[in-house]
BABATOR-627848 format. One record per residue (C-alpha): x, y negated, z. Coordinates in steps of 0.5 Angstrom, whole numbers, plus 500, padded with zeros to 3 digits. Each point is the difference from the previous one (the first is absolute). Layout:
<atoms>
+------+-------+-----+
: east : north :  up :
+------+-------+-----+
:    X :     Y :   Z :
...
+------+-------+-----+
</atoms>
This chain:
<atoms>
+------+-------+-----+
: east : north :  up :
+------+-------+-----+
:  434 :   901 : 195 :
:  494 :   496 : 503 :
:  503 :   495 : 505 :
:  496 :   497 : 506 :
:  496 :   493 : 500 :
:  503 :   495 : 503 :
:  496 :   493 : 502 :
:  502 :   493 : 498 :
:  496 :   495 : 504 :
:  496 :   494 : 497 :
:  492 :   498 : 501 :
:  499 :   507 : 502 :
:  501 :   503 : 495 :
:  504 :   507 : 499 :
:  505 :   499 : 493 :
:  501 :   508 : 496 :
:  507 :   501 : 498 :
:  500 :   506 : 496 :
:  508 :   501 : 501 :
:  502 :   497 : 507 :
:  497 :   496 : 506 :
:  501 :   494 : 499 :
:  500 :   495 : 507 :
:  499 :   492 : 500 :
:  503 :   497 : 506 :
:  498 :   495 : 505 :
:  505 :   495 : 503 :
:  501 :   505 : 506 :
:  502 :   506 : 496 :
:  504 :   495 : 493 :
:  507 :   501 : 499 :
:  503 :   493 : 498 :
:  505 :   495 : 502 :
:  494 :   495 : 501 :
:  499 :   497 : 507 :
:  493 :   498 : 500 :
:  498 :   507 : 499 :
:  503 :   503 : 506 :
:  499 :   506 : 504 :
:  503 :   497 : 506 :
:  495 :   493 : 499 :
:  494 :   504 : 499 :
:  501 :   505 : 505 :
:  501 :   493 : 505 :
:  494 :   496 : 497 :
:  496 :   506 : 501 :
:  502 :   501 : 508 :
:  498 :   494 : 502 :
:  494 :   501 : 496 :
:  499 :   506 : 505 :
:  501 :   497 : 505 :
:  496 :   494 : 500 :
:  493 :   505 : 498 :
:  503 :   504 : 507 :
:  500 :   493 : 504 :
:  494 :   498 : 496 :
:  496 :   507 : 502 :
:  502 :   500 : 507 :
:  499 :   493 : 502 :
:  493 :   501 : 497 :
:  499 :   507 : 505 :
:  502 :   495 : 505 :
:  496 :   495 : 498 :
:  493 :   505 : 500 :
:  501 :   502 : 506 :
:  501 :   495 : 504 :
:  493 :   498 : 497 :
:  497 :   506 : 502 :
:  503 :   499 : 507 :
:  498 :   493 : 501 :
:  493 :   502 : 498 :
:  499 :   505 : 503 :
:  502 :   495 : 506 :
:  495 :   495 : 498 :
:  495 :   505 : 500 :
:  502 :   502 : 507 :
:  500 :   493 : 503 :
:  493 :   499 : 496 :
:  498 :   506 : 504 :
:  501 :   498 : 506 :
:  498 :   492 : 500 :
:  493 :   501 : 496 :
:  499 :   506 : 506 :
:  502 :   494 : 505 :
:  496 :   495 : 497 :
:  494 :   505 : 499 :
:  501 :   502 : 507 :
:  500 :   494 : 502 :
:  494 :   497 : 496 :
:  495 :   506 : 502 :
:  503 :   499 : 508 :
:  499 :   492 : 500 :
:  493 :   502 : 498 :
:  498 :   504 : 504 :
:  503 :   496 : 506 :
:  496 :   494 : 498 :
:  494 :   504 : 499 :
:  501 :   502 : 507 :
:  502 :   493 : 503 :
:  493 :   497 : 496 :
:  496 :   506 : 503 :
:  502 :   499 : 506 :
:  499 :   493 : 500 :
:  493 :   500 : 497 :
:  499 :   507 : 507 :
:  503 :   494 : 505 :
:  496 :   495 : 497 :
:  493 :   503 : 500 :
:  502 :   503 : 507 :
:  501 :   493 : 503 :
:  493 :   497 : 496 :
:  496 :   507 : 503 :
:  502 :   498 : 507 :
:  498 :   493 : 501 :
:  494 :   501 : 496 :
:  499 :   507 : 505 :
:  500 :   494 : 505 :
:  497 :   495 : 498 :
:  494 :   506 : 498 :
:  501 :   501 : 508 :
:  500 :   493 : 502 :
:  495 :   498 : 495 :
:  494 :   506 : 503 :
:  502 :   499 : 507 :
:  499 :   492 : 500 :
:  492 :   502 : 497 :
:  499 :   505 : 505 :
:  502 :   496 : 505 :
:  496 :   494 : 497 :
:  494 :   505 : 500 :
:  501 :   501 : 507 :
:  501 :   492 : 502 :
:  493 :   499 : 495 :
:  496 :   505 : 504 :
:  502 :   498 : 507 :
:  498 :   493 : 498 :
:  494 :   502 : 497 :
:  497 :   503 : 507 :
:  503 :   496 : 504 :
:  504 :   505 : 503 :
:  504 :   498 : 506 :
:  508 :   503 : 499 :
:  501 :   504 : 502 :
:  495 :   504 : 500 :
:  499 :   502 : 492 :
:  498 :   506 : 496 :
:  500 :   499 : 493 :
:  494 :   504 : 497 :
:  503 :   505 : 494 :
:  506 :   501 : 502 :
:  502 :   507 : 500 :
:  497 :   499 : 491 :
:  504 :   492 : 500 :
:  506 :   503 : 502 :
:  500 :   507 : 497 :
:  501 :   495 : 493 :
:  504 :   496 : 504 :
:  505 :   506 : 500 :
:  499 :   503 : 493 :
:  502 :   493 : 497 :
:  506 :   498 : 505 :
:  504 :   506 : 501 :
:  499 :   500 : 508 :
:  498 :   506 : 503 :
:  497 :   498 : 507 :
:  496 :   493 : 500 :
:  499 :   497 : 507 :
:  496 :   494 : 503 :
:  504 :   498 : 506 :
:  497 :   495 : 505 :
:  503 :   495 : 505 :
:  498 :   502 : 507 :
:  502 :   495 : 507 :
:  500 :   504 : 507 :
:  494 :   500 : 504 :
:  493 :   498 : 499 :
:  501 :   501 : 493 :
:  503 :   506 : 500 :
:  495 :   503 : 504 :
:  494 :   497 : 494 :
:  504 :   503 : 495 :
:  501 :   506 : 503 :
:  491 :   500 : 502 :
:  500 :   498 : 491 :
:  504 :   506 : 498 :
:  495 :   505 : 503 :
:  494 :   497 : 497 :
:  503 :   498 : 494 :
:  503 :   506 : 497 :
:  495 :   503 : 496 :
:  505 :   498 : 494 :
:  504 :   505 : 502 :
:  496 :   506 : 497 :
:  498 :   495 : 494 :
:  508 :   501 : 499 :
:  499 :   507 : 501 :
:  494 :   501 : 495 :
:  505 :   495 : 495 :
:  506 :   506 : 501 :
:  496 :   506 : 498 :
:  499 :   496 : 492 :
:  507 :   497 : 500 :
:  504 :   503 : 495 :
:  507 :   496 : 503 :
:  498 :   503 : 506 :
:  504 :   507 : 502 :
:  500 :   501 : 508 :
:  494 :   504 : 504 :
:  494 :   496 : 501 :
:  500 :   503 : 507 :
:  495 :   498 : 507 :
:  504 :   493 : 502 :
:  501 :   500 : 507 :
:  500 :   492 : 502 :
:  503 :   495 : 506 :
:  496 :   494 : 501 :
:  505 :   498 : 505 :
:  506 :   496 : 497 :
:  506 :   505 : 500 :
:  507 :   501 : 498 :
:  504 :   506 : 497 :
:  500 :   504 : 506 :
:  491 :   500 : 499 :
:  500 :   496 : 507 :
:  497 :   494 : 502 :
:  504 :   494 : 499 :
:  501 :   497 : 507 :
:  494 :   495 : 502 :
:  505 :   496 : 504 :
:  505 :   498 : 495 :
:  497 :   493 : 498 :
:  506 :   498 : 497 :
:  500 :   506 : 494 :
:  496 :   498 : 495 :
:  495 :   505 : 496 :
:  500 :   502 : 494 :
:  495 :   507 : 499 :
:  498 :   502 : 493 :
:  493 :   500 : 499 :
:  497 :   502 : 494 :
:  505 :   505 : 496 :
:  499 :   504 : 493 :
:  501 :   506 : 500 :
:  498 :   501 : 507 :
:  504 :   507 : 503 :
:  501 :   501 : 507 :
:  499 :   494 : 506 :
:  499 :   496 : 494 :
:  499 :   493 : 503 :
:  503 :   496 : 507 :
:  506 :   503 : 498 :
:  504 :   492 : 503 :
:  505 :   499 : 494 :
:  503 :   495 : 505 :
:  503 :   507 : 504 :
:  505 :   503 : 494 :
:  505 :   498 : 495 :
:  495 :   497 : 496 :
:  499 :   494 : 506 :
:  506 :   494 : 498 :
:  497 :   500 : 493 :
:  493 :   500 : 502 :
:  501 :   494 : 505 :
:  505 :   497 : 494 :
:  495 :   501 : 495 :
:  494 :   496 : 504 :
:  505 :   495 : 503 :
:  502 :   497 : 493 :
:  494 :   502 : 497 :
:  504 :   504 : 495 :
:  500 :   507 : 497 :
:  505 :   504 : 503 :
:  503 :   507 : 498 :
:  503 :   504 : 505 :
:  507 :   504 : 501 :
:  499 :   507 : 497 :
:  496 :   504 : 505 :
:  503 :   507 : 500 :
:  507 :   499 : 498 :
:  504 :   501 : 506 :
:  508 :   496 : 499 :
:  502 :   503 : 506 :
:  498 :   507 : 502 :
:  503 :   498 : 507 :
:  495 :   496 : 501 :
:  494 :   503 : 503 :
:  495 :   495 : 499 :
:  501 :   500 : 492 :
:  499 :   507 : 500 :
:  494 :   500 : 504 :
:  497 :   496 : 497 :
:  502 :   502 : 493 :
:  497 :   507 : 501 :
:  493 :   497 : 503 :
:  500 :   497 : 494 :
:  501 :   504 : 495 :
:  496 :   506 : 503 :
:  494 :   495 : 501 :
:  501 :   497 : 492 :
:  499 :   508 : 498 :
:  492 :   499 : 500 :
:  501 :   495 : 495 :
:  503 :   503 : 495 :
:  501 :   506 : 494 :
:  503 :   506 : 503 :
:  505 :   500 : 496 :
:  503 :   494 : 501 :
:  505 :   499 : 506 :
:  498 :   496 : 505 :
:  507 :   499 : 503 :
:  501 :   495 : 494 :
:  501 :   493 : 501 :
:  493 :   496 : 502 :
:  498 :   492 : 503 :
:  496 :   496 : 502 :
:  497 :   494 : 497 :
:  497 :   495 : 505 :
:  495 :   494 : 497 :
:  497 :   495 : 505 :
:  493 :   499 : 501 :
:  498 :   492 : 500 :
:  493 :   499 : 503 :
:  498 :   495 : 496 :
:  501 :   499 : 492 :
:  502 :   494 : 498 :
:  501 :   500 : 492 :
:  503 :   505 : 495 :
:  507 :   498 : 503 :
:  502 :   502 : 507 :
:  506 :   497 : 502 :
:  503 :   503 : 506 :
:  503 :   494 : 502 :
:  493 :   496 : 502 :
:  498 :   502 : 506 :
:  497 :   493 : 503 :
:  493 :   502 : 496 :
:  498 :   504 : 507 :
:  500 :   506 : 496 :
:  504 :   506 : 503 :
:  503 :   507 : 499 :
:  495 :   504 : 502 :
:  504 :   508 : 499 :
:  503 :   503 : 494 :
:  499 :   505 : 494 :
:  504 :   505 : 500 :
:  501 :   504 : 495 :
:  506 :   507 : 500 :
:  504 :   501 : 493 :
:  505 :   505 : 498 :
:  505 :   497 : 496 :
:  500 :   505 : 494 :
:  493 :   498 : 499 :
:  503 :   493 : 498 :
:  505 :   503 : 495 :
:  495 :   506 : 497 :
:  498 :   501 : 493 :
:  503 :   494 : 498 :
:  506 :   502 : 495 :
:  499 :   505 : 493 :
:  500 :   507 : 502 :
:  507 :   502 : 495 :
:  503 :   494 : 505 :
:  504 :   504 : 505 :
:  506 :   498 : 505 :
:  497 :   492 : 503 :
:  503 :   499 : 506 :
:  496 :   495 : 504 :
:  504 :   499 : 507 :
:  495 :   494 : 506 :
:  504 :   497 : 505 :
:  494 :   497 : 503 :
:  501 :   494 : 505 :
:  501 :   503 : 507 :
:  506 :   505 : 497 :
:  497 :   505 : 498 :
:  504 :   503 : 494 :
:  496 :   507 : 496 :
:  500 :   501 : 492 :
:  495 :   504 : 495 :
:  502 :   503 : 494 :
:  494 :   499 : 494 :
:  500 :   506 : 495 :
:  494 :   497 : 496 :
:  495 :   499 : 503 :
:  501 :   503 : 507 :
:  506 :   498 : 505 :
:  503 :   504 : 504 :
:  503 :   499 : 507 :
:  507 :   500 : 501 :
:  501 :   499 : 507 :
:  501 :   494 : 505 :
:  507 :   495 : 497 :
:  502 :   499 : 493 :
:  501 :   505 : 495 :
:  502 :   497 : 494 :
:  506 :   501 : 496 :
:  504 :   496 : 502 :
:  504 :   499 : 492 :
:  493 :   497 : 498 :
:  501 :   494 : 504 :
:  500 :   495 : 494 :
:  493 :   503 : 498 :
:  497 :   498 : 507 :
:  493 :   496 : 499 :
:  499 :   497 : 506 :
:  493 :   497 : 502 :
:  499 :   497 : 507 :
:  492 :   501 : 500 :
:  499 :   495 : 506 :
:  502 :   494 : 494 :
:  495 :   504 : 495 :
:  493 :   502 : 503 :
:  495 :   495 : 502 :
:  503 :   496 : 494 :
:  495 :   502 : 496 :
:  495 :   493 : 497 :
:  493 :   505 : 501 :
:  503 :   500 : 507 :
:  497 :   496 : 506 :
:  500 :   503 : 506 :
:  505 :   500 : 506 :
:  507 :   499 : 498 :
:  505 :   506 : 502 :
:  505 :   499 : 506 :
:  507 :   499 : 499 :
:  503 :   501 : 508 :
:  497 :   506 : 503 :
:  498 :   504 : 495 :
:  503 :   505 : 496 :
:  498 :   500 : 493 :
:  507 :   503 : 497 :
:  504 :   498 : 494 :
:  500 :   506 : 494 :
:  507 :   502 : 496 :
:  499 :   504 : 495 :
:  505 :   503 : 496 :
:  500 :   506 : 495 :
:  504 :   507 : 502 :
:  504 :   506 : 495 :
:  494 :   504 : 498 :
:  496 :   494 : 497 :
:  506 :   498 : 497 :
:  502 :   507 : 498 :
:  492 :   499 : 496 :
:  503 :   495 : 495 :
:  508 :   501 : 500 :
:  500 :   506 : 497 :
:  506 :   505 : 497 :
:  497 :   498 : 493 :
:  505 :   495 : 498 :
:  506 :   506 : 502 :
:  495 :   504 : 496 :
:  500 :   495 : 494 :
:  508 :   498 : 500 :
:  501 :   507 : 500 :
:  495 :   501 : 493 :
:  503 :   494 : 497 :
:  507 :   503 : 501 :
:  499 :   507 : 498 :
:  497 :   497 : 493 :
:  506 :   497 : 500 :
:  505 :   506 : 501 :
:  495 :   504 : 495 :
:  502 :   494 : 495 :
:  508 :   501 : 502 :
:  499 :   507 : 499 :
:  497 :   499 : 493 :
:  506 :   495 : 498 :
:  505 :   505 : 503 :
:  497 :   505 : 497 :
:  499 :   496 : 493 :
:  507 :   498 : 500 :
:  503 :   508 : 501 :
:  496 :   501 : 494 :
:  502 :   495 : 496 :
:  507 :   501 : 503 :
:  499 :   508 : 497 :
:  498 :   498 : 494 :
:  506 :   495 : 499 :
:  505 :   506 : 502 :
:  496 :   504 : 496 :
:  501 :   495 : 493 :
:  508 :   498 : 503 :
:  502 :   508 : 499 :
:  496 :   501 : 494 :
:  505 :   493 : 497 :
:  506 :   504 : 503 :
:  498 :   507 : 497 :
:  500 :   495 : 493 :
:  505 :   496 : 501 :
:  505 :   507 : 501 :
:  497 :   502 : 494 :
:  502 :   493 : 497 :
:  506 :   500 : 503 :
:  502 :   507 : 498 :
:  498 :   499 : 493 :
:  503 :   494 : 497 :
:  507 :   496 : 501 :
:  499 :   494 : 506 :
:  500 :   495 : 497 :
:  495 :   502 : 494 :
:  497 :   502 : 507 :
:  500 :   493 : 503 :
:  498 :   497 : 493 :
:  494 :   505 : 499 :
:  498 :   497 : 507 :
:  501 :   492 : 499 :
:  496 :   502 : 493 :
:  494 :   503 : 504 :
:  501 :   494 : 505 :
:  499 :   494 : 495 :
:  494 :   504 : 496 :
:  496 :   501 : 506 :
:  502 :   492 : 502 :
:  497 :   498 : 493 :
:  493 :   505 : 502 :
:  499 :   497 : 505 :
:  501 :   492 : 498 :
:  494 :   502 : 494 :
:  496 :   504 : 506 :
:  500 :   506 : 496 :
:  495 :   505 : 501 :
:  503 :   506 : 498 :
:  504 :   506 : 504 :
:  506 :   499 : 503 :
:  504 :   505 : 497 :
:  509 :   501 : 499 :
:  503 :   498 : 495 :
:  499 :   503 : 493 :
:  508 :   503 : 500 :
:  499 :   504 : 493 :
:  501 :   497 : 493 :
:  495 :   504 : 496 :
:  502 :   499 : 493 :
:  495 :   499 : 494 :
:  500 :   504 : 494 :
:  506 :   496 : 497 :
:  504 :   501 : 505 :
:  499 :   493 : 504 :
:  496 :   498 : 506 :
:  493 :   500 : 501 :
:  497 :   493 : 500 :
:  498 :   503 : 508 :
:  506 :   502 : 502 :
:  503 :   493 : 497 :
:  497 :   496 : 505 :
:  505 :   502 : 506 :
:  507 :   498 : 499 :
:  505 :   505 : 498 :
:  506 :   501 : 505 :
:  505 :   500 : 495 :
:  508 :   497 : 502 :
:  505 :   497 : 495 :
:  507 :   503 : 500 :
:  505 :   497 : 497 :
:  505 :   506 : 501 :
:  498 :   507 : 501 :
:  503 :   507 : 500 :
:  495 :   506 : 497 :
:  501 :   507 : 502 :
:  498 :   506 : 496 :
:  499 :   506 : 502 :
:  498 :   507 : 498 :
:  498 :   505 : 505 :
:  502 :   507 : 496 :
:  495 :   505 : 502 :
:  495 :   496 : 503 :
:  494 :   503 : 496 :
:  501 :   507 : 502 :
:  503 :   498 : 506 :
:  492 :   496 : 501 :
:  496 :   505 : 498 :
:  502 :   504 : 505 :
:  499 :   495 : 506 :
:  493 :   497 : 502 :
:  499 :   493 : 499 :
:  502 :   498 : 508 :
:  507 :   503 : 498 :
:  501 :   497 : 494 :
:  499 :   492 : 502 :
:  504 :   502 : 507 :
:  505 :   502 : 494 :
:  499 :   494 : 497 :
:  500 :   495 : 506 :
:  506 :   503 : 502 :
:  504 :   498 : 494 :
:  497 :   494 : 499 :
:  502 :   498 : 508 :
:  507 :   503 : 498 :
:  500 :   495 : 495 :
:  498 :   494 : 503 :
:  505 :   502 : 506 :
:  506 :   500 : 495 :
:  498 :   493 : 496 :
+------+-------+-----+
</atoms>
């Protein structure tokens, strides 16, 4: 009867036996004396084997990890660092883009202070020269001088220097004086309704043009004559003034808050400012608030109805000298047998001063005056326009160290082009400006842009983190996919051949690989070729010849023969699945019993 094929392992190859299977043995499955073959030694060298790949796979793993770990802890660590350093640059910016504007806003504001002084200065001396000039020219006697074209001169004079109200005031003594003085008002007033004339065309000019009621007796602000038996006061009533509203000259300048100065200012021959003329320091003084409601309501004619006229104002007193002496008039000179004659007076109000100086996107300049006779009050400048904060100082005080301070006294009058009366340092109250930047004009520059831009930089940075975690799983993927696929081969490996023809398939494969690699071989990678195809004559191919035979020698051997009786119309009736369980089983057997 037929008997099954049984297999005898050498390069693959599977040997036909018409008789019996016949099994060639490797050193784990030889039967013999020989020490070198066996099964015990094998088994051992094999273990370890084992176990140093394990040792080698995990140690690895560990090591892959780890560096995953560590990456993705560096790319942590370069998120946040290059987040800090783009905030940091963006704001660092941004706060010196700040300080330099704030810088360039103070300077300029400075320099457009003085210059709007010295401007003043500069057009009130012309005035008055103009004034001296014409009395010299006709010989007038002082104080008895009207200057022709006055409402017209001092309409420019006030449209140049910033002023509202331009007064020529005139140095009167008690007595016989007085009584001539008061005989040429009355016959010189024709000026008066010159002005009105000059008021109806003035664009500058806002109040009503209204029928003037006249005083040509020298009162006070109770509109009552001064007392004629007061010889030791000195008079100083206003004579010729622009615009000209109700009781618009003899007013004596001499009776009110404006006296000391006035005397100050012709005394020393100096320009003069006075205090604030409507800031009431103490509410509890009944002449402050007297006088500041007086003249806040009398300073309503004068300018734009929508302006407040309770802000801020002052006086500027420059003394008229009788004679001229050169370009120079120094005040200190007074032995020439010139005198003080009266004052130009001209009222300002100080957001005049500080308007239309900085660019309209600049906001949040705070500008705080501490004049010299202790008054204290500050302005915001949004852009072109100041606003009144109110009396005191309204600064923030976290913007100390950005504090531009300008004593004005040290600066105005300084300028080369320059050469009137000096300014006075004793009396008057020319105020020293700090100025200091606010939140919302740094809210402008120091922005959240650079929080913006940190958070974008991090986020590309956590995109990219993601993309790498993302890489790595599918590579992970991959690798697990390929791991299985090497395991389902090597069972089926492991489950076709002894283990050590096993391990020996393996080490061939492994060195074949090593050879392609060294001469860079191009072509595809594939597993060892384990069949041994035989040619025609029965040998191996010369293709197959280029691996190594897996073939071992045994001196001493048993060879069992065996027949299965019945196997042929046994198989015949069994499926294919059934017949190798059959086979595999009794040669398992076998391999068990040897």
């Amino acid at each position: 009867m037929d008997r099954p094929h049984l297999t005898s392992w050498g390069q693959q190859t599977k040997t036909m036996t018409p008789k019996a299977t016949t099994t060639t043995r490797n050193d784990h499955d030889a039967i013999g004396d020989d020490p070198s073959c066996s099964t015990a030694h094998h088994s051992a060298g094999d273990a370890g084997t084992k176990a140093e790949r394990l040792n080698l796979a995990q140690t690895e793993h560990k090591l892959a990890t780890w560096l995953r770990i560590a990456l993705l802890l560096v790319l942590l660590v370069c998120i946040v660092v290059v987040s800090l350093l783009v905030n940091a640059y963006m704001r660092n910016t941004e706060t010196a883009e700040f300080e330099k504007q704030f810088e360039s806003a103070s300077h300029k504001l400075v320099t457009s202070i003085v210059a709007s002084f010295d401007s003043k200065l500069l057009a009130t001396d012309a005035f008055v020269i103009n004034v001296v000039s014409h009395a010299q020219e006709i010989q007038a006697e002082w104080p008895f001088v009207t200057l022709p074209n006055f409402g017209v001169q001092a309409a420019k004079f006030l449209s140049s220097s910033g002023a509202f109200v331009a007064t020529l005031c005139h140095h009167i003594e008690q007595g016989e004086e007085r009584i001539k003085w008061e005989n040429y008002t009355k016959e010189n007033d024709a000026w008066l309704y010159q002005n009105l004339e000059v008021m109806e065309q003035d664009p500058n000019y806002f109040g009503p043009v209204l029928d003037i009621e006249t005083r040509h007796f020298i009162h006070d602000s109770s509109f009552f004559p001064v007392p004629y038996n007061e010889s030791e006061r000195l008079l100083t009533p206003n004579w010729q003034s622009y615009p000209s509203v109700s009781l618009p000259f003899n007013y004596d300048y001499m009776s009110d808050v404006a006296g000391p100065f006035l005397n100050q200012s012709m005394e020393t021959r100096s320009v003069v400012m006075s205090s604030v003329l409507n800031l009431v320091s103490d509410p509890n003084d009944e002449d402050q608030v007297f006088w500041s409601e007086f003249l806040s309501d009398w300073a309503k004619d004068f300018i734009p109805p929508d302006e407040e006229e309770t802000e801020p104002m002052c006086d500027i007193y420059y003394p008229l000298i009788d004679k001229i002496r050169g370009v120079d008039l120094d005040r200190r000179d007074s032995n020439d047998g010139s005198n003080a004659v009266g004052a130009m007076v001209f009222t300002f109000y100080w957001r005049t001063v500080i308007r239309n100086i900085l660019p309209s996107n600049l906001i949040g300049v705070i500008v705080v005056f501490r004049t010299g006779c202790g008054e204290l009050f500050s302005y915001r400048i949004d852009g072109a326009e100041p606003i009144f904060l109110g009396e005191g100082d309204h600064h923030d005080v976290k913007y100390d160290d950005f504090e531009t301070f300008a004593p004005l006294t040290e600066m105005v009058g300084q300028s080369v082009s320059y050469t009137g009366v000096p300014l006075d340092t004793d009396i008057s109250c020319f105020p020293a400006i700090s100025i200091y930047p606010s939140q919302s004009m740094e809210d402008e520059y120091v922005t959240s842009q650079p929080v913006h831009f940190a958070l974008i930089t991090a986020s590309i940075f956590v995109f990219t983190s993601l993309l790498f975690l993302l890489y790595d799983w599918v590579v992970g993927r991959q690798q697990k996919l390929i791991k299985d696929r090497a395991l389902a081969s090597g069972a089926i490996v492991n489950s076709l051949f002894p283990e050590n023809v096993r391990d020996q398939l393996y080490q061939t494969g492994e060195e074949e690989l090593k050879k392609k690699r060294g001469a860079n071989h191009m072509m595809s990678l594939t597993a060892p070729n384990f069949s041994m195809n035989a040619t025609s004559d029965g040998g191996p191919s010369a293709h197959d010849m280029s691996s190594k035979p897996i073939a071992d020698l045994f001196e001493e051997t048993t060879i069992f023969f065996g027949d299965l009786a019945g196997f042929t119309e046994w198989s015949s009736k069994r499926t294919p699945v059934e017949v190798f369980e059959l086979l595999e089983a009794l040669y398992g057997a076998f391999d068990a019993v040897s």
